[in-house]
C-alpha positions as CSV (number, residue, x, y, z in Angstrom):
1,X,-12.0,13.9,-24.2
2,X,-12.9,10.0,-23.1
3,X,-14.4,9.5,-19.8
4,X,-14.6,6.7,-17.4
5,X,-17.7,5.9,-15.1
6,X,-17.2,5.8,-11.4
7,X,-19.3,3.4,-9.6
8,X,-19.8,3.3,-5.9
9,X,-19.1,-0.5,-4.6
10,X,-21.7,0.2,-2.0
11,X,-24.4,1.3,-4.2
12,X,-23.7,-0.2,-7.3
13,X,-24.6,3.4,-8.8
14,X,-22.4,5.9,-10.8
15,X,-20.9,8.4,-8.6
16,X,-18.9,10.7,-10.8
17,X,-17.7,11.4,-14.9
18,X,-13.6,11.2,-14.8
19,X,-11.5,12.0,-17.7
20,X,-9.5,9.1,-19.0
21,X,-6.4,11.0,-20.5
22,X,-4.9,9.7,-24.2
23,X,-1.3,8.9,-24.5
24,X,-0.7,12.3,-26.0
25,X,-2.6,14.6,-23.0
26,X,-0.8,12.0,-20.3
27,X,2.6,13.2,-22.4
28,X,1.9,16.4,-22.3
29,X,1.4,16.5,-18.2
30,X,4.9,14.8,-18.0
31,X,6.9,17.4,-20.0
32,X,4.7,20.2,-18.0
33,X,6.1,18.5,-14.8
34,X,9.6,18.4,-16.5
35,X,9.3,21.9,-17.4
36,X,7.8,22.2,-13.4
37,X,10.9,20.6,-12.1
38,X,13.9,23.0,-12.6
39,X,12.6,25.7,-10.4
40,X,10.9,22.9,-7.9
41,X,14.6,21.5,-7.6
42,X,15.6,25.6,-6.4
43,X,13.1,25.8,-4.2
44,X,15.0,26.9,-0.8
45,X,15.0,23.7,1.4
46,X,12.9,25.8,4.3
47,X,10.6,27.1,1.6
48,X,9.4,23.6,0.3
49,X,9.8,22.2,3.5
50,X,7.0,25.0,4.6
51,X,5.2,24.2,1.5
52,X,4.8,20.8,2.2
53,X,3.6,21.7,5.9
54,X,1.1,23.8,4.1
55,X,-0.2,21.0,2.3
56,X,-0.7,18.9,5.3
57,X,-2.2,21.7,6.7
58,X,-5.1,21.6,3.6
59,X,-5.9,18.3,4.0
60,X,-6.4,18.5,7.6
61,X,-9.1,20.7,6.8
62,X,-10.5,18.5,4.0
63,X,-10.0,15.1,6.0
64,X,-13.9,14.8,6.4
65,X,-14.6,15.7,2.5
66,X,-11.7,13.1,2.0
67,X,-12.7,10.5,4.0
68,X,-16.5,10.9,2.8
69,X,-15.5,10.7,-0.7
70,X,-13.5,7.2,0.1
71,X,-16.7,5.6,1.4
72,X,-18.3,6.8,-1.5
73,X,-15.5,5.5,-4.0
74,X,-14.0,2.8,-2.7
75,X,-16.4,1.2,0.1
76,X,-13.8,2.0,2.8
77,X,-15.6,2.3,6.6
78,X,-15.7,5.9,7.5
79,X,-13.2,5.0,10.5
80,X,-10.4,3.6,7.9
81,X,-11.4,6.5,5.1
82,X,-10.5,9.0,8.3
83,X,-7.4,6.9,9.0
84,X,-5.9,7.2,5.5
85,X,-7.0,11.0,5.0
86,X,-5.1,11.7,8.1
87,X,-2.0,9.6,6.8
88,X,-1.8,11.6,4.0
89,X,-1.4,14.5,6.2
90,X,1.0,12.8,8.5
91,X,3.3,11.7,5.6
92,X,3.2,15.4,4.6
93,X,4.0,16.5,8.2
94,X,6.9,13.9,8.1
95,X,8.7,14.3,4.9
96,X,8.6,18.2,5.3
97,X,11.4,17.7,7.7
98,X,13.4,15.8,4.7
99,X,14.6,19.1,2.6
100,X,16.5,20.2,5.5
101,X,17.8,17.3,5.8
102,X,19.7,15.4,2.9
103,X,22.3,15.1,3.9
104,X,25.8,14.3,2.5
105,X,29.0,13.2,3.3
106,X,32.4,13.9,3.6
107,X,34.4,11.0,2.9
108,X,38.2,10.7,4.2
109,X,40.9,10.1,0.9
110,X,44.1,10.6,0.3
111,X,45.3,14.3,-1.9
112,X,42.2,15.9,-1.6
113,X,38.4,16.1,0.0
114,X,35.6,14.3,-1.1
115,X,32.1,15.3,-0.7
116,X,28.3,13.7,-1.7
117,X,25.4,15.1,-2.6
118,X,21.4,13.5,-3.4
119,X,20.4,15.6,-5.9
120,X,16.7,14.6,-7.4
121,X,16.0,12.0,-10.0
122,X,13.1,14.7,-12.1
123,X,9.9,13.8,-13.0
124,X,8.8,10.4,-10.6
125,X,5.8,8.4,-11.4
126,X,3.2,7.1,-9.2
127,X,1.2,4.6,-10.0
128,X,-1.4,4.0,-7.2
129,X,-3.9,1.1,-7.3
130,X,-7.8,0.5,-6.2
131,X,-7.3,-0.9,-2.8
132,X,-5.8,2.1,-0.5
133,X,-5.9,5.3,-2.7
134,X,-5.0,8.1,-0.5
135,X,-2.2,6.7,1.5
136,X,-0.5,4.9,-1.2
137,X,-0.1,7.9,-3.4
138,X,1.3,9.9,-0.3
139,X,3.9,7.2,0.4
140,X,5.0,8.0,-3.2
141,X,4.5,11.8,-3.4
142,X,5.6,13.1,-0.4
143,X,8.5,12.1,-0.5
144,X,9.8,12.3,-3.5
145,X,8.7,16.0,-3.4
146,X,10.9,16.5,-0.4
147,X,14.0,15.3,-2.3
148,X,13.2,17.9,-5.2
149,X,11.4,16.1,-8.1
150,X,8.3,16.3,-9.6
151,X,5.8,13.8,-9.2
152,X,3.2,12.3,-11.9
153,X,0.0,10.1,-10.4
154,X,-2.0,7.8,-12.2
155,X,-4.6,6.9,-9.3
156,X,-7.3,3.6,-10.4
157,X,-9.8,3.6,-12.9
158,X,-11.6,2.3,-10.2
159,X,-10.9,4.6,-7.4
160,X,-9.6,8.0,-8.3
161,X,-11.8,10.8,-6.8
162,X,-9.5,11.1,-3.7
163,X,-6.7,11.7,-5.5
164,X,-8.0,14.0,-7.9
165,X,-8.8,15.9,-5.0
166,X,-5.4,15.6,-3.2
167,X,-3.9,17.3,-6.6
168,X,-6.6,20.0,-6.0
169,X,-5.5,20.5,-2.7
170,X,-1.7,20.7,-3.5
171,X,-2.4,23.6,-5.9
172,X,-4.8,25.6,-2.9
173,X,-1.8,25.0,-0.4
174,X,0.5,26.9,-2.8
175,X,2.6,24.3,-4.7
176,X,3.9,25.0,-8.2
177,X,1.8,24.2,-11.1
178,X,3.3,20.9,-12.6
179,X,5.2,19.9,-9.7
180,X,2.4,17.3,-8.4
181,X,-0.1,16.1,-11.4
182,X,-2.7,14.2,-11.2
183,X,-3.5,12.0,-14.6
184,X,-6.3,9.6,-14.8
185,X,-6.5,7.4,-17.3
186,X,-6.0,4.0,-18.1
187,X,-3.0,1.4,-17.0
188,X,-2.4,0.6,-20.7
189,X,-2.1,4.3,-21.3
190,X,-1.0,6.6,-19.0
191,X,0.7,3.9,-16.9
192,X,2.4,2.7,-20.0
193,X,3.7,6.0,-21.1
194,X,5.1,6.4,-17.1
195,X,6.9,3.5,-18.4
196,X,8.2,4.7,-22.0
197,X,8.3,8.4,-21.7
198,X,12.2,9.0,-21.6
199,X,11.4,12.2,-19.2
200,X,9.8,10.1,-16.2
201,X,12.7,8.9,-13.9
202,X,10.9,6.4,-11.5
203,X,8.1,4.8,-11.6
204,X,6.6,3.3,-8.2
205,X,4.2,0.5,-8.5
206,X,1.7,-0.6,-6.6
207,X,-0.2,-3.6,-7.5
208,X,-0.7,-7.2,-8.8
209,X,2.7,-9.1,-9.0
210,X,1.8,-9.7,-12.8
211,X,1.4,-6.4,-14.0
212,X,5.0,-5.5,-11.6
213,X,6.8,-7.7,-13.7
214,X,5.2,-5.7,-16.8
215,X,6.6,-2.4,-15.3
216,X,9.8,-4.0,-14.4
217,X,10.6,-5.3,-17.8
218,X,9.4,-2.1,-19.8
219,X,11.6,0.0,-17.3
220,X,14.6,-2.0,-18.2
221,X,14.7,-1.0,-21.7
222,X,15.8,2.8,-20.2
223,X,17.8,1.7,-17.3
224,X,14.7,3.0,-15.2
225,X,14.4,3.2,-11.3
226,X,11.5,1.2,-10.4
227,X,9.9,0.6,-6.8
228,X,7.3,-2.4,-6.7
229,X,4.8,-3.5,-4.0
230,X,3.1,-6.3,-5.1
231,X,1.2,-9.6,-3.6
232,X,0.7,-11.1,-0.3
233,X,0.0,-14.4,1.3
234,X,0.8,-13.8,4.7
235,X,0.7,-16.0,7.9
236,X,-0.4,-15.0,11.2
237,X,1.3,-17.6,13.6
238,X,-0.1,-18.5,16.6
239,X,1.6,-20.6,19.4
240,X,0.4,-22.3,22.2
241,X,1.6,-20.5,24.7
242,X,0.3,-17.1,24.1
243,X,-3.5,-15.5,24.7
244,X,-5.6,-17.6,22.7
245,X,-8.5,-15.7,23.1
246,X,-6.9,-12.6,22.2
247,X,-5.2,-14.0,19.2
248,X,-8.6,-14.9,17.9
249,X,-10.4,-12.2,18.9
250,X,-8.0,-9.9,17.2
251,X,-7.4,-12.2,13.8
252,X,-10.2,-11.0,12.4
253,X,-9.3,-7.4,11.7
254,X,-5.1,-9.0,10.6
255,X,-7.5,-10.5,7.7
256,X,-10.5,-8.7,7.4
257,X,-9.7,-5.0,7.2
258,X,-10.6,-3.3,3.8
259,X,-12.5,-6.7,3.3
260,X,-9.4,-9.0,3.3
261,X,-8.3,-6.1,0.0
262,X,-4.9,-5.5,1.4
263,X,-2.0,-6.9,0.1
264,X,-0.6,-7.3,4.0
265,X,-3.6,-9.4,4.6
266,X,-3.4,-12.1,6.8
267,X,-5.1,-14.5,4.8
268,X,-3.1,-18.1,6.4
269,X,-3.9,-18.5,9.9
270,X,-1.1,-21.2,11.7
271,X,-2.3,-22.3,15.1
272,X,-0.2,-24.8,17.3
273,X,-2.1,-28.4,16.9
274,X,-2.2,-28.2,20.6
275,X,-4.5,-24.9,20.9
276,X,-6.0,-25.5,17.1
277,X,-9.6,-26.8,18.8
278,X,-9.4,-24.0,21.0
279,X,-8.3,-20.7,18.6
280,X,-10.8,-22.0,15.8
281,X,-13.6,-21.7,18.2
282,X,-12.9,-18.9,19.4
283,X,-12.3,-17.3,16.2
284,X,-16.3,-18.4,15.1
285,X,-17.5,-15.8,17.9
286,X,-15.3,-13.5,16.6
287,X,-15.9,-13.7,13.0
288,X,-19.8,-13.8,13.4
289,X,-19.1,-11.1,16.0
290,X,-18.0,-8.8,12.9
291,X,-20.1,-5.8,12.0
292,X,-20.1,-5.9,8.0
293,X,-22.3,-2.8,7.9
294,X,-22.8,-0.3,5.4
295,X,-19.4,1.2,5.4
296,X,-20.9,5.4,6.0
297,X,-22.3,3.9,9.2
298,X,-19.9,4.7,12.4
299,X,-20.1,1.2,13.7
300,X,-19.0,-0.5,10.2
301,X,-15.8,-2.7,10.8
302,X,-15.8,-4.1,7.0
303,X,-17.6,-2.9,3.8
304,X,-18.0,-4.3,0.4
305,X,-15.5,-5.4,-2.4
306,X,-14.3,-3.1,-4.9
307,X,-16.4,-4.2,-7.9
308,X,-18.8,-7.3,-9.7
309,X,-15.7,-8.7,-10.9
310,X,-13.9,-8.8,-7.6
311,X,-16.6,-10.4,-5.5
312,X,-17.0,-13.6,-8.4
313,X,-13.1,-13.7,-8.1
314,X,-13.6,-14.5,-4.6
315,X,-16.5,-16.1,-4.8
316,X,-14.7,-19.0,-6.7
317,X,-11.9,-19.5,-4.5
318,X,-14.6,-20.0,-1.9
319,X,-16.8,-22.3,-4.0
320,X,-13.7,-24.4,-4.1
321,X,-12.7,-24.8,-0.3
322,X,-13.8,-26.4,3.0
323,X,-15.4,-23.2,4.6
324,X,-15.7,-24.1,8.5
325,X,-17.7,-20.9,9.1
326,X,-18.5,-17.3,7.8
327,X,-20.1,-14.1,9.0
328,X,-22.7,-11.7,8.1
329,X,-22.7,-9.5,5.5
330,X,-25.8,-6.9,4.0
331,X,-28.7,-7.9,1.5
332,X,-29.0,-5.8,-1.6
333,X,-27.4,-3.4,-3.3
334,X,-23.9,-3.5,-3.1
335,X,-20.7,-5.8,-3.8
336,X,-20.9,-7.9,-0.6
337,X,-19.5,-11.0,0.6
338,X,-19.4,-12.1,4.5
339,X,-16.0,-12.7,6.4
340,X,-15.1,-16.9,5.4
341,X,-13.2,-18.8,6.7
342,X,-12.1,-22.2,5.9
343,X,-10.1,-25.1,7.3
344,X,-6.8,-26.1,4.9
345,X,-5.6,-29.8,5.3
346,X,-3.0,-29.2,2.1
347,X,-0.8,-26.3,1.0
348,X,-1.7,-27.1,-2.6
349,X,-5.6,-25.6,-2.2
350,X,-5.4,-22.7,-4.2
351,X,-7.0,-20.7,-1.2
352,X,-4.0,-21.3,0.4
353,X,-1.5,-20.9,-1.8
354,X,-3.1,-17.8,-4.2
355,X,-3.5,-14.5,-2.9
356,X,-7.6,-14.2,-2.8
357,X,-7.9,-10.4,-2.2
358,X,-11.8,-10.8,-0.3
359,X,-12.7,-11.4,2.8
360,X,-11.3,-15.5,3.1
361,X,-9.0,-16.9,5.5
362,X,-7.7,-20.2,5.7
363,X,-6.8,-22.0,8.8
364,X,-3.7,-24.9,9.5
365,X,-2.2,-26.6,12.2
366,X,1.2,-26.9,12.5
367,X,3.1,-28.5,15.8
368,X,6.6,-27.2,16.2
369,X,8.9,-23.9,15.8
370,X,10.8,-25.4,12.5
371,X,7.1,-26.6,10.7
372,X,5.7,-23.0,11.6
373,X,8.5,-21.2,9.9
374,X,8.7,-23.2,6.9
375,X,5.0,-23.4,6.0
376,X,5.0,-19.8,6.6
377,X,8.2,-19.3,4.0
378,X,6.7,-22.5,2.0
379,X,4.9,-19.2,-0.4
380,X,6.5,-17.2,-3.3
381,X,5.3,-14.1,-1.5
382,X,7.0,-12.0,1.9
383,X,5.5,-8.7,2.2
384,X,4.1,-9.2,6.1
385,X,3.0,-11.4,9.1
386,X,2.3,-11.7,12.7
387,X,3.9,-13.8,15.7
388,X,1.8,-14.5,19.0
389,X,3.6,-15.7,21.6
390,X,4.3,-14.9,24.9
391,X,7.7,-15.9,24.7
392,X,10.5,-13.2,23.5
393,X,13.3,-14.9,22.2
394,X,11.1,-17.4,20.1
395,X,9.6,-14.1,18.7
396,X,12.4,-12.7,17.9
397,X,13.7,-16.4,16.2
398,X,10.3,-16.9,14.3
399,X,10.5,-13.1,13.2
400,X,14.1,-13.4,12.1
401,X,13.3,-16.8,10.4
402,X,9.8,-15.6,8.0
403,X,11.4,-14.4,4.6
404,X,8.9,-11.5,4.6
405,X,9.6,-7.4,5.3
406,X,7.0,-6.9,7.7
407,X,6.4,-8.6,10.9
408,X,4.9,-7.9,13.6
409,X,5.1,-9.4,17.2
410,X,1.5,-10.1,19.1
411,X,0.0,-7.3,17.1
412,X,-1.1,-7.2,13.0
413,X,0.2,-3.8,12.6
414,X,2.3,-3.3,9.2
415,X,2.9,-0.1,7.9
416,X,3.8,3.2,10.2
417,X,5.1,5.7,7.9
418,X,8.1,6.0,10.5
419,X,9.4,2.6,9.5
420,X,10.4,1.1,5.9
421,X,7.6,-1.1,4.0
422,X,8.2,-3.0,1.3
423,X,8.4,-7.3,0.3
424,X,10.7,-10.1,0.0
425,X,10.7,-12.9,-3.1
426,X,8.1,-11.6,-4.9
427,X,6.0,-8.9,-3.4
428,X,8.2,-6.2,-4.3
429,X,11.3,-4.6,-5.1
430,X,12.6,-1.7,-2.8
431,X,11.1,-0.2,0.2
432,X,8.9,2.9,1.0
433,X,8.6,5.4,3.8
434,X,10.2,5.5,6.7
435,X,13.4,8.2,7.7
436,X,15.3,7.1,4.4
437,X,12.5,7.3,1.6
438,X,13.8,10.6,0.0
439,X,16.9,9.0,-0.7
440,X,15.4,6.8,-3.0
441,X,14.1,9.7,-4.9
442,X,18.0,10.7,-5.6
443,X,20.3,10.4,-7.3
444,X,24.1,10.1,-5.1
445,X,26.9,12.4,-6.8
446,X,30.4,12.3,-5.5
447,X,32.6,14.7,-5.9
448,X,36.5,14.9,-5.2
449,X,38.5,18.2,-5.1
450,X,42.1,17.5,-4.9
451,X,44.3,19.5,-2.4
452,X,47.8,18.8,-4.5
């Protein structure tokens, strides 16, 4: 069998030997999980309710191993590897509650009753990418195990030691052989044959809007469900009349976090003309204030990039702005670049307009309400964004007027597994978790019984 090498982004050394499954072995998982899904789908609603639990209850006693494994993987801080290992679990904890709970209706008609029912799709692809392995493969899983299906995961080339593990861990907690797989591989394999194998249901994307498209077109030729979560270029608006120094003491970690690898980034600051002098200097003692620290290290708010090929991606879009000021970052081994941020005086500057994926933010002034919204909108992405102001109502106006799915007021918080997640234009199609993500792993049957 083909293998892949994992490198570590910290040490630039490899870590691990992964199998890299052919088109035939990544087949063969599919109709296992097919064959898995028929007695997954009769599982008593309690019963995989409890087996779900148990699962959460596993990876609360591997979160450590997890989370040590992240920093190892993926260059993750040991705080956010923690975080995500625990969000597995939580998701897990949250979703067990679904089985019990999918619910139908019975819909008033004339000569008869009329009843629904979400039944499961089958066997549900998830395809999870490089930048947040662990809890973007539980938004997808647990779910869709709740509802009944199967589930197939195709984690990174890059990054899939976590979730490896996580299928390890399903199996110790008592789940089914087949129902939750875990197939490594590459995109143009095992991700393609999610796409063309007639017995895969869904496939959920996460990933570049390019390769969504892809995925979106292929899934067409079978009528296939398809959930996307693609690009970002969000805006973190600043007015005038809220805490400037805690708006730019907390920018940092809207843009920064994961280094800036996060398709909710933050990565367009908009700051009132009137407070612009006064945000952009206090955002330099912030910035320089950042501890870019090898990420196993307790204190570490930011580690490396994900690979060589990343960081020179980056590297270029910074080569080509007006960088105002940057950070620190570590000497030697490892993919490293410091916080940057620059000062935009057009929205044609491709570091304002692309979506940079490092650790690069670029700063505008704007002087009203209406120019705030539209350069914020003025972007063929929505997936997220922040407001801070002191004032409700123009919260609330600003956060009605973004075209984006997530926003959040005075804060930079975007995803709670409570809540739905998911884009506008094009950073996605669909929406994941919150209290209505099983039923997108269903199918709705109606079914009238006449009374005549």
């Amino acid at each position: 069998m083909p293998t892949h090498t994992v490198v570590s982004p910290v040490t630039e050394q490899p870590i691990a030997e992964v199998p890299s499954s052919t088109a035939e072995e990544t087949d063969a998982a599919i109709a296992r999980a097919q064959e898995a899904f028929g007695p997954w789908r009769e599982v008593a609603p309690g019963d995989r309710a409890r087996l779900l639990r148990a699962f959460a209850a596993v990876v609360e006693d591997h979160i450590e191993e997890l989370a040590q494994l992240e920093v190892a993987n993926s260059g993750h801080t040991i705080g956010n590897a923690r975080w995500e290992a625990g969000n597995v679990r939580d998701c897990l904890n949250y979703y067990s509650a679904a089985p019990e709970r999918l619910f139908g209706r019975q819909i008033p008609v004339p000569g008869g009753v009329d009843l629904t029912f979400h039944e499961p799709l089958g066997v549900v692809s998830v395809i999870v990418p490089w930048n947040f392995p662990m809890p973007i493969a539980g938004w997808g899983f647990a779910p869709a195990l709740a509802a009944g299906n199967t589930v197939v995961v195709k984690p990174a080339e890059l990054t899939p030691l976590t979730a490896i593990r996580l299928g390890e861990l399903a199996l110790e907690a008592g789940l089914p052989e087949g129902v939750l797989t875990v197939i490594p591989g590459k995109g143009s394999v095992v991700g393609q044959r999610f796409v063309d194998n007639p017995l895969v249901r869904k496939v959920c994307f996460t990933g570049s809007t390019e390769v969504g498209k892809q995925i979106m077109a292929g899934c067409a030729n079978q009528v296939k469900r398809v959930t996307l979560e693609l690009g970002g270029k969000s805006a973190n608006i600043v007015f005038a009349d809220t805490d400037i120094t805690r708006a730019a003491d907390l920018a940092p970690y809207g843009v920064f976090d994961n280094a800036g690898q996060d398709c909710c980034a933050r990565s367009r600051i908009l700051v009132q003309r009137t407070a612009y002098d006064e945000f952009v200097g206090r955002l330099a003692e912030s910035v320089r204030g950042l501890r870019v620290l090898d990420p196993a290290d307790e204190s570490s708010e930011m580690g490396p990039l994900i690979s060589a090929g990343q960081r020179d991606s980056v590297q270029a879009y910074i080569d080509g702005a007006s960088v105002a000021f940057t950070g620190s970052c570590p000497q030697g081994p490892g993919w490293w670049l410091p916080p940057t941020v620059v000062e935009s005086r057009a929205t044609d500057e491709r570091v304002w307009r692309e979506e940079v994926f490092g650790p690069v933010v670029a700063v505008m002034a704007f002087d009203d309400e209406e120019e705030a919204v539209a350069l914020a909108n003025d972007t063929e992405f929505g997936l997220s964004g922040s407001i801070f102001t002191d004032d409700l109502g123009r919260g609330l106006r600003v956060a009605r007027g973004v075209e984006s799915g997530n926003l959040s007021v005075n804060s930079h918080s975007s995803v709670r597994y409570w809540t739905p997640f998911g884009g506008y234009k094009q950073s996605g199609l669909g929406r994941e978790l919150g209290p209505d993500a099983p039923m997108a792993f269903t199918e709705e049957k109606n079914v009238f019984i006449s009374t005549s």
